[in-house]
N, C-alpha and C positions, 0 to 999 in steps of 0.2 A: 442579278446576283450570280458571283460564279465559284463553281465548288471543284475545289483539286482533289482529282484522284489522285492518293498514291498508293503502287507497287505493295504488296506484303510486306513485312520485313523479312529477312532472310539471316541466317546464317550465314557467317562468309566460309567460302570453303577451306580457309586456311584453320579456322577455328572448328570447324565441322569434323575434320580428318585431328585434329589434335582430340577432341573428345572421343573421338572412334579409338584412337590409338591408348588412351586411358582407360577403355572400356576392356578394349582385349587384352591388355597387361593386366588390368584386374580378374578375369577370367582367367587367362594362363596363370597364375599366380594362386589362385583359388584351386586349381586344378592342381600344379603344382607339390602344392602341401599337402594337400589329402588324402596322404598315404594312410589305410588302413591296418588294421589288424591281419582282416580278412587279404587284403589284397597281399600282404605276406608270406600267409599261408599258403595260400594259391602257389604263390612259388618255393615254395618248400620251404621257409624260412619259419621260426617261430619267435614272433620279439620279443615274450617272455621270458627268455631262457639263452639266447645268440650273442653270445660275446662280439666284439668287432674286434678280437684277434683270429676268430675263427675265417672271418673275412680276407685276414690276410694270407691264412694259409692258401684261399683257392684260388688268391692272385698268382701263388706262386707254381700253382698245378700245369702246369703243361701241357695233360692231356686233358684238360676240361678245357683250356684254353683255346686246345687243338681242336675240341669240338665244339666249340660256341661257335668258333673261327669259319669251321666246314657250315656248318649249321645257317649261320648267317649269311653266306656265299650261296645256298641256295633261296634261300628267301630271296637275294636281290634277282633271281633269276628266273622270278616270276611265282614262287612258291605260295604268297600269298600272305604270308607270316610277316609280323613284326619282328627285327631284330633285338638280340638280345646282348645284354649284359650282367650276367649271372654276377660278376662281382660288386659293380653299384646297385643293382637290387639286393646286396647283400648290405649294404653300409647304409643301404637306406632304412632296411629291418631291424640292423644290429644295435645294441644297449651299451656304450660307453662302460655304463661302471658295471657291467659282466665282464665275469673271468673264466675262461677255461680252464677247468680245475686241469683237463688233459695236459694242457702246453703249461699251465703252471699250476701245477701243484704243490697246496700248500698254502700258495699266496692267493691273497684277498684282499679286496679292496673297502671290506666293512670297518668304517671310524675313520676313513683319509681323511676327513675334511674335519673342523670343529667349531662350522656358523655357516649356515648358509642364512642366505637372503632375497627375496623376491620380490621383484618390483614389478610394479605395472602400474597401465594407464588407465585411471577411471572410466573414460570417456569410450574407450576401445576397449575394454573388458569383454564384453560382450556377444564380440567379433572371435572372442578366443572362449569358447564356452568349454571347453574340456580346463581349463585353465582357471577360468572362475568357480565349475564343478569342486573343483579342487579344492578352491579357498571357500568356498560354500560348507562341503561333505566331509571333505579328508583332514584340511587343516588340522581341526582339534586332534584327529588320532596322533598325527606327529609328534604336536606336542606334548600330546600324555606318555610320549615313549621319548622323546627328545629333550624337550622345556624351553620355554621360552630363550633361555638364555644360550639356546643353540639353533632357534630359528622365526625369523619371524617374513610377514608376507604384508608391505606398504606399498600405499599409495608411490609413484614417483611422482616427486617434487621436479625433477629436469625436464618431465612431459610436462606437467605445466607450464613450466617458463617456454617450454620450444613452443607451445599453442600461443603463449602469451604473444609471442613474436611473430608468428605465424599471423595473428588475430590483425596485428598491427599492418603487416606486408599486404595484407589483403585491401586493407581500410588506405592502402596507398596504392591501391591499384598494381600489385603483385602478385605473380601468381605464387602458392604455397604449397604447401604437401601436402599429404593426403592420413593426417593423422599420425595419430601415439605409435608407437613401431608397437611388436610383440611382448607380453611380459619375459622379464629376464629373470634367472637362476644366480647369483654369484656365490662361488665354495672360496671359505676360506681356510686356508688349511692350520692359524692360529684363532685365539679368543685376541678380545680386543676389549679395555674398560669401557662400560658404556655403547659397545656392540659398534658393530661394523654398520656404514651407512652407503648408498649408492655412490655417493662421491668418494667412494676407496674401489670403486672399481679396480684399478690399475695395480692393487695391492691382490685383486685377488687371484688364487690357485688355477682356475675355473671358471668361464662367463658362459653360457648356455642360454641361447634366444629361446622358448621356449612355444616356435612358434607348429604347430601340427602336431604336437606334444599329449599323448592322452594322459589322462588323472592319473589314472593307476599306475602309469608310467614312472612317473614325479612322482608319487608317493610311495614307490619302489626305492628309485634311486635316493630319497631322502632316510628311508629307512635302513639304509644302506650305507651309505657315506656318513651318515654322521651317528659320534658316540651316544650312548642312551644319557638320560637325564640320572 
């Protein structure tokens, strides 16, 4: 009687370096997003309170620009330093619906909006815990200062269908994606009978991926943009 060895199986390396390459997009990517509080701080910014028109003023500084500029020319020069970008570390800190009472006084941006809407994907919830904290913790305060009739936080229905087809691409030997995107914010800046649904995307004021996003952030900006109940 005779018995055939065979060989381990293997990975082939074309498939090998494609899962390596998925690995580190997901790492850069995780990295990426998680921009903190603290790590704002650190560079003088505070996200509580930093308009992103304040942002534009120090695009337009000159002389900060003039020393970011020297700044950076000796780091490459062996200095040892990370170079810097004081104005995208500015835009990465800054809060949309903040207003500088300075550059505008007067104007506010409390009640722009009058529905927002928030969608996400059950399945990927999870992966965005500041997000879910949110509709966990925070939800109800909004509503007791909003009402439902000017916000509510669903399931998406199009993450299903995209999984539903994803499910099938796969079952055909396709490759697929890598899950439900981020949950989204959409402002509308009217009411609508019977309230605004994901499918009016394109109708809205405002679309906002909602991805690296803290609670308290979201339940700022909601307290903010939209009228009281």
């Amino acid at each position: 009687m005779r018995f055939e060895t065979r060989a381990p199986t293997m990975i082939r390396p074309i498939e090998n370096t494609f899962l390596l390459l998925i690995i580190l997009i997901c790492c850069h990517f995780q990295l990426a997003t998680a921009v903190s509080q603290e790590w704002c701080l650190e560079r003088g910014f505070d996200p509580s309170n930093l308009s992103c028109d304040t942002c534009a003023l120090l695009e337009e500084s000159t002389t900060l620009l003039s020393l970011q500029k020297e700044k950076n020319a000796k780091s490459k020069g062996g200095g040892g330093e990370q170079p810097i970008d004081v104005v995208a570390e500015c835009r990465t800190c800054c809060q949309a619906h903040k207003v500088n009472p300075i550059l505008h006084p007067g104007e506010s941006l409390r009640g722009k909006y009058r529905y927002a809407l928030l969608t996400y994907d059950e399945h990927t919830l999870e992966s965005y815990g500041e997000i879910k904290d949110f509709i966990d913790r925070d939800m109800d305060d909004v509503l007791s200062f909003k009402g439902e009739n000017r916000f509510r936080a669903v399931k998406s229905e199009k993450q299903e269908r995209m999984q539903d087809i994803e499910m099938m691409m796969r079952m055909g030997g396709m490759m697929g994606g890598f899950g439900g995107g981020p949950p989204k914010l959409m402002l509308f800046e009217k009411q609508k009978k019977g309230g605004w649904s994901e499918d009016d995307e394109e109708e809205a004021g405002e679309v906002i991926a909602l991805r690296g996003w803290k609670r308290e952030d979201v339940k700022d900006m909601l307290l903010t943009l939209l009228p009281n109940s």
